[in-house]
C-alpha positions in Angstrom: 244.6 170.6 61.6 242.3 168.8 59.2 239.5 171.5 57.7 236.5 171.3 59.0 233.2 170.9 57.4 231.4 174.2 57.3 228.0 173.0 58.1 228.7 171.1 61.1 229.7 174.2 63.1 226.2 175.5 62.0 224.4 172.5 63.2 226.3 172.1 66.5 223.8 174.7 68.3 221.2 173.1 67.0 222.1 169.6 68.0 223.2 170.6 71.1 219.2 172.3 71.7 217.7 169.4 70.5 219.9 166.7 71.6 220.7 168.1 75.3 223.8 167.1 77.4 221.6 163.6 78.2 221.5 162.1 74.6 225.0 161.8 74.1 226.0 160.5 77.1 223.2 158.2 76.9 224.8 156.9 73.9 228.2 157.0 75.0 227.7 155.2 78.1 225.5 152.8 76.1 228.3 152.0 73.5 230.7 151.6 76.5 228.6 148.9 77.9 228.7 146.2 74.6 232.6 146.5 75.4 233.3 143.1 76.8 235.9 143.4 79.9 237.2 146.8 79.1 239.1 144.9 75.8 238.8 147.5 73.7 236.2 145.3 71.4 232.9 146.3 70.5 230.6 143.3 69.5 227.7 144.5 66.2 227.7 144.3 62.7 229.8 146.2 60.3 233.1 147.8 61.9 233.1 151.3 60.5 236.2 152.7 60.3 237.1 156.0 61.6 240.7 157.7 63.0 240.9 160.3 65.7 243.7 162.4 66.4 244.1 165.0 69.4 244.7 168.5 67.5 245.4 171.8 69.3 243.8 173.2 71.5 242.3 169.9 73.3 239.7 169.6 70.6 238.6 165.9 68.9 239.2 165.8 64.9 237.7 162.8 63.0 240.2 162.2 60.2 239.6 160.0 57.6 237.4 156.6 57.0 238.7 153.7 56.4 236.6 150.8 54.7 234.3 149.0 56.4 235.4 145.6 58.0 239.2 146.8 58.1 241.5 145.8 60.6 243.1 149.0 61.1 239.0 150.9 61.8 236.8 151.3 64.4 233.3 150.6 64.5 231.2 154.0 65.2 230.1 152.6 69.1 234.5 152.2 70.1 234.6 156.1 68.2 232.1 157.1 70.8 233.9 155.4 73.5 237.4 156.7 72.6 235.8 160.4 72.4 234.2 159.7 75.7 237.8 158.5 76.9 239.6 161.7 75.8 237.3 163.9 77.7 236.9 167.4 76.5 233.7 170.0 76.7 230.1 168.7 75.8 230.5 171.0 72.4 233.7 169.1 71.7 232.7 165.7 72.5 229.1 166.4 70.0 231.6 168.1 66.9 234.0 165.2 67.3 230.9 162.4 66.8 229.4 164.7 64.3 232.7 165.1 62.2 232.9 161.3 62.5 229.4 161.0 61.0 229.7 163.9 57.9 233.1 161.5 57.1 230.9 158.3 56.7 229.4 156.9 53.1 226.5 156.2 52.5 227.1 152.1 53.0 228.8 152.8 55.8 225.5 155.2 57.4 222.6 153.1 56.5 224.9 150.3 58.2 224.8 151.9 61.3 221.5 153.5 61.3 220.3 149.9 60.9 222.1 148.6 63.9 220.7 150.9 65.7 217.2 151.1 64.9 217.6 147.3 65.6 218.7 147.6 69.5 217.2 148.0 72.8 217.4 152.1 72.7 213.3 152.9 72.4 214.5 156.4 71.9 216.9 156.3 69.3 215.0 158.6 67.1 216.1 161.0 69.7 219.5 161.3 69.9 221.4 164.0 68.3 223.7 161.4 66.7 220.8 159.3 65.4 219.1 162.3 63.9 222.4 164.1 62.3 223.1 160.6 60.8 220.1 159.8 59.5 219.8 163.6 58.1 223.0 163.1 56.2 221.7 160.0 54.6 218.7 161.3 53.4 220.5 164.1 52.1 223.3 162.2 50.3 221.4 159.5 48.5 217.1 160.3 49.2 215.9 157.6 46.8 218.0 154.8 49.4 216.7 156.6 52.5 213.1 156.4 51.1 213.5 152.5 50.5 214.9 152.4 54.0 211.8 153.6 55.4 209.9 151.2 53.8 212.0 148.6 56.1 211.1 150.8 58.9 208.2 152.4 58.6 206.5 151.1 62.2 208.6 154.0 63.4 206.6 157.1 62.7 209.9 159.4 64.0 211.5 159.0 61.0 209.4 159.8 58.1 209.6 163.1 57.1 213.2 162.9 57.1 213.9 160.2 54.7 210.8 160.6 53.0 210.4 164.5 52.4 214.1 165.1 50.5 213.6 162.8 47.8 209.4 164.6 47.3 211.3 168.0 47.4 214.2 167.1 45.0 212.5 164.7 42.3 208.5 165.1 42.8 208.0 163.6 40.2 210.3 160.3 40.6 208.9 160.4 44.4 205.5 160.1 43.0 205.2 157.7 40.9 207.6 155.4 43.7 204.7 156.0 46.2 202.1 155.4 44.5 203.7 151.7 43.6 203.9 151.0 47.3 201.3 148.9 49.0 198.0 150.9 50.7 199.3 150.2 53.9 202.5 152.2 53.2 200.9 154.7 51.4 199.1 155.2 54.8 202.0 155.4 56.5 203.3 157.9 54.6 200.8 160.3 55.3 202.5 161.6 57.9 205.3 162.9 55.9 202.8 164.1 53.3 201.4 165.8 55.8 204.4 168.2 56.7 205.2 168.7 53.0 201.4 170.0 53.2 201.9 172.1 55.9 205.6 173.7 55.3 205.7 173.7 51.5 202.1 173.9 50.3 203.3 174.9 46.6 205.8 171.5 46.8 203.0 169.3 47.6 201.2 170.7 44.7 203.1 169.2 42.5 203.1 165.9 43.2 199.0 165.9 43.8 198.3 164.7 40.3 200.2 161.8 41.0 198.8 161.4 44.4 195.5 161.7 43.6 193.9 158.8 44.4 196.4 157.8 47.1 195.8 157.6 51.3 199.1 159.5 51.6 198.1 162.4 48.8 194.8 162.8 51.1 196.9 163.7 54.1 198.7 166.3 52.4 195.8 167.9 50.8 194.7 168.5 54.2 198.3 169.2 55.8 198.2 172.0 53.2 194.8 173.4 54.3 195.8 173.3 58.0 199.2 175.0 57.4 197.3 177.9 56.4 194.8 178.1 59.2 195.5 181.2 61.3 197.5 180.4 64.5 196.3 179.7 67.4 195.9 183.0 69.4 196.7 184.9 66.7 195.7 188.3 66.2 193.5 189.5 63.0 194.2 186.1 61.7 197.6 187.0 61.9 199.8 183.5 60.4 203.7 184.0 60.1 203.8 188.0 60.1 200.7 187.8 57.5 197.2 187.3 57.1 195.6 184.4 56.9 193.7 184.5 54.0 190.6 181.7 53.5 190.4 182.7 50.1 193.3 181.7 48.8 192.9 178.4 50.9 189.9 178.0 48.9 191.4 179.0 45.5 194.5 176.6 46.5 192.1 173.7 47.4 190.2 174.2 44.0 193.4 173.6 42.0 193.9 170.1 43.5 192.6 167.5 41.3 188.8 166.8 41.5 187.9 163.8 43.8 189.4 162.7 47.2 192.3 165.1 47.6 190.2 168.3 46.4 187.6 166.9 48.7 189.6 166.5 51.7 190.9 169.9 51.2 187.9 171.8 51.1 186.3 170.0 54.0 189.3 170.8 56.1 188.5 174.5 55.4 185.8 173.6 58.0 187.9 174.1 60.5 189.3 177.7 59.2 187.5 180.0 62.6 185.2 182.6 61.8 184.2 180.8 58.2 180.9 181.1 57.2 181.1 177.7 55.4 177.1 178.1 54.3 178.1 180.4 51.5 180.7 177.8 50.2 178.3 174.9 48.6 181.6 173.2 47.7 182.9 173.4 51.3 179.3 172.0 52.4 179.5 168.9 49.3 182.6 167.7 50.2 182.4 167.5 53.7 179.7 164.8 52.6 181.9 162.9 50.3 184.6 162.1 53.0 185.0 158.5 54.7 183.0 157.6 57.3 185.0 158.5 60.1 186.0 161.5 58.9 182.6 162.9 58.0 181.6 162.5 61.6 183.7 164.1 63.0 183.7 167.1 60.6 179.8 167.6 61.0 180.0 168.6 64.0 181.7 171.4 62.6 178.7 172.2 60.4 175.6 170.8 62.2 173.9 174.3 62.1 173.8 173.6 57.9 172.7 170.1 58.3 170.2 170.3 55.6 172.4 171.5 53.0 174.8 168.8 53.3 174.2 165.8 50.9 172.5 162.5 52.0 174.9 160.4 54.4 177.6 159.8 57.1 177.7 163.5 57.3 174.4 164.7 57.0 172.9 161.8 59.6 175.9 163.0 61.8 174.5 167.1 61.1 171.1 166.3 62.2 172.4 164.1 65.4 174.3 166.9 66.2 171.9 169.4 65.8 168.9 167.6 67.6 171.2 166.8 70.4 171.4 170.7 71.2 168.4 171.5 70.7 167.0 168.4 73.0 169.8 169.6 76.3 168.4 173.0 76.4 164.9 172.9 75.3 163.5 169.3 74.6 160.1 170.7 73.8 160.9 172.5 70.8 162.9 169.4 69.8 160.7 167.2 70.2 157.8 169.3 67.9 161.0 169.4 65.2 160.7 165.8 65.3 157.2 165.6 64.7 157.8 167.6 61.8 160.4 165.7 60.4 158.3 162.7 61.3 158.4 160.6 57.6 161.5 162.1 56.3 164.9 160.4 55.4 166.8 162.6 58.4 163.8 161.3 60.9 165.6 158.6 62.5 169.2 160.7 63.0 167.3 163.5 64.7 166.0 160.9 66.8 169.5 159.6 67.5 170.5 163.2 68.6 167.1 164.0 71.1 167.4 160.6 72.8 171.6 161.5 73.6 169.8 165.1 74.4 167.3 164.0 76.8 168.0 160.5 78.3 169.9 161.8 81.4 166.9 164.2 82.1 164.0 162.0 81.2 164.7 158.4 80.0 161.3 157.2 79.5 160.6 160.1 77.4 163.7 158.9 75.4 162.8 155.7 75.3 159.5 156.2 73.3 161.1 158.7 70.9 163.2 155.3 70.5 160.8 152.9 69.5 159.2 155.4 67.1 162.5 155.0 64.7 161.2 152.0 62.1 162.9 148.5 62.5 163.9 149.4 58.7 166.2 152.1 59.8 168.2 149.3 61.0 171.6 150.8 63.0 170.0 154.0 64.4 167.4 152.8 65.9 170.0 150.1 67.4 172.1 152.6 68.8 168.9 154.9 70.1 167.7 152.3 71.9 171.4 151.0 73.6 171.7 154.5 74.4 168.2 154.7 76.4 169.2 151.6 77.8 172.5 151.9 79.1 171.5 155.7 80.7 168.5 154.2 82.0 170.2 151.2 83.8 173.0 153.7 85.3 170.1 155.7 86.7 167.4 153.3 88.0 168.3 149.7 87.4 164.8 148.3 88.1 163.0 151.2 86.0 164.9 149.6 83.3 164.7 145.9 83.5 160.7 146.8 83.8 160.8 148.7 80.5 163.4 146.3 78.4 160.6 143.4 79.4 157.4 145.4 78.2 158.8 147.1 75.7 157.9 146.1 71.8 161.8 144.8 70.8 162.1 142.0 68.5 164.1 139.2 70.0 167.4 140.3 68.9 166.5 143.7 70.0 166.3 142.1 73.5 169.2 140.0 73.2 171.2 143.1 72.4 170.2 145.2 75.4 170.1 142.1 77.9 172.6 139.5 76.7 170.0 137.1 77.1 167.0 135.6 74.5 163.2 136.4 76.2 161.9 134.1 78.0 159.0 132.2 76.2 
């Protein structure tokens, strides 16, 4: 009997969890359908060239491969037909493929991992077969599987694995590839970034000099932070048997290099429960150097501390936020907040948040707070006045049409909230 490889018997639980009894049927039953007439021919590119022999005991045993194109092989779809053909347990069946798979070269895998991720199977990523195949290419040449994603990298199932063992083996060669790849990649890449971040904080480390100023550096800053957030549930901050521990977070996110990936970092630690982020000014500054999008979102995190933040996305977002609050449970003490803020840089985002406070309770109310936001302020009082608009309309239809004619709006104002110009 030929010697089996070690590691397959390890990973045949594992496959068998992940992949269930449905994925290799699935692609059994799928390779036995491109078999014109029962002939025994398998149309696809590149025939791969395996031999299977019946050893003792019943059980499949890939011998072999021959090279690719040769008359005496078979592609890899007629293996999976002959292994469905000889029967056998579902264990059997998934060692026999996986045999078949470890035997292949690297040519001959990247071959057939193309030809798959080229057919009508939207879950290919899913299969055991897929998955142990595409492992073993990423594990015996990571540079090639990393180019490979670059031809494939619409599919978001398969970057961490032929991304993440090249970053773990060579950082430093991983690095400086990555950063050579257009943004959009880059972007796309994040996502395996991300996982270094969150499983191997200390391995992402060292390539975030290199990554500094890259999109796919920025997700694994904040992969990193997240990995070490206490769990969900978790007692005492409990995390993986230990304790979570926000300041070594902080000490960790302080090492990264200064600008957008330290900056990500620290913001993230917004999200760390039970922080009392107003005693970190470097938590509370870079929360107000993220993007746009980001910095909204995170605010909300930190509303209470709105002043503290540094003019911007984040600090307009803050004072929204904060206003809002204030305006759904008591709109009178709001609304004197706004009068003291009255002539301030932060007056016309307050507004913002007391008109989404109080619109649904008193619209007319919210509509003057609108107006008072100066024409200079430009988008805010734009959206402040779409959002009186649109809550008004929902509410009393003709209450609104009466106020959008009488109200002081310049003529795009109107044209914005009516779709129409005034009428002269």
């Amino acid at each position: 009997m030929p010697k089996r490889i070690p590691v397959l018997k390890c990973l045949l639980s594992g496959a068998m969890a992940f992949g269930g009894a449905y994925f290799l049927g699935h692609s059994l039953d799928k390779a036995e359908e491109v078999r014109p007439g029962g002939s025994g021919e398998v149309s696809g590119p590149g025939a791969i060239g395996h031999g299977l022999s019946k050893g003792g005991g019943g059980k499949n045993e890939a011998r072999g491969v021959r090279g690719s194109g040769s008359s005496e092989g078979q592609s890899l779809g007629e293996l999976l037909v002959e292994i469905k053909a000889r029967g056998g347990s579902p264990e059997e069946e998934r060692l026999a493929v996986m045999e078949a798979i470890a035997a292949m070269n690297v040519a001959q895998l990247q071959s057939w991992l193309e030809q798959e991720l080229d057919g009508l199977d939207s879950f290919i990523w899913a299969r055991f077969d897929f998955q142990f195949a595409l492992n073993r290419f990423a594990e015996l040449a990571p540079e090639r599987a990393a180019v490979f994603w670059t031809k494939n990298s619409e599919n978001p199932f398969i970057a961490n694995t032929t991304l993440l063992p090249w970053a773990k083996r060579d950082p430093k060669a991983f690095g400086a590839w990555l950063v050579g790849l257009s943004p959009e990649l880059q972007r796309s890449a994040g996502q395996a970034l991300g996982q270094l971040g969150r499983q191997k904080p200390e391995e992402f480390a060292m390539l975030a000099a290199q990554l500094a100023n890259s999109p796919a550096g920025i997700a694994g800053a904040e992969g990193a932070i997240l990995g070490m957030l206490p769990k969900d549930g978790a007692k005492d901050g409990a995390k993986d048997g230990a304790k979570a521990d926000p300041a070594a977070a902080l000490a960790y996110a302080n090492e990264l290099p200064e600008g957008p990936l330290r900056n990500r970092a620290l913001a993230t630690l917004t999200r760390w429960p039970g922080l009392k982020v107003e005693q970190y000014p470097e938590i509370l500054a870079a929360v107000g150097e993220l993007d746009d999008a980001t910095a909204r979102d995170l605010a909300r995190k930190v509303y209470g501390f709105a002043e503290k933040l540094s003019p911007g996305v984040a600090r307009e977002t803050a004072f929204a936020e904060v206003v809002k609050k204030e305006a759904e449970g008591d709109p009178v003490a709001a609304a004197a907040r706004l009068e003291k803020m009255a002539g301030t840089p932060d007056y016309a985002s307050a507004v913002v948040g007391f008109v989404r406070g109080s619109v649904g309770k008193d619209p007319a109310a919210a509509a003057e707070w609108a107006l008072s936001i100066g024409a200079g302020s430009g988008q805010q009082r734009s959206v402040a006045l779409e959002t009186v608009a649109a809550a008004w309309f929902k509410a009393n239809p003709e209450e609104a049409r009466a106020w959008v004619e009488q109200a002081p709006l310049s003529g795009p104002e109107y044209f914005q909230l009516t779709g129409r110009q005034r009428a002269k």
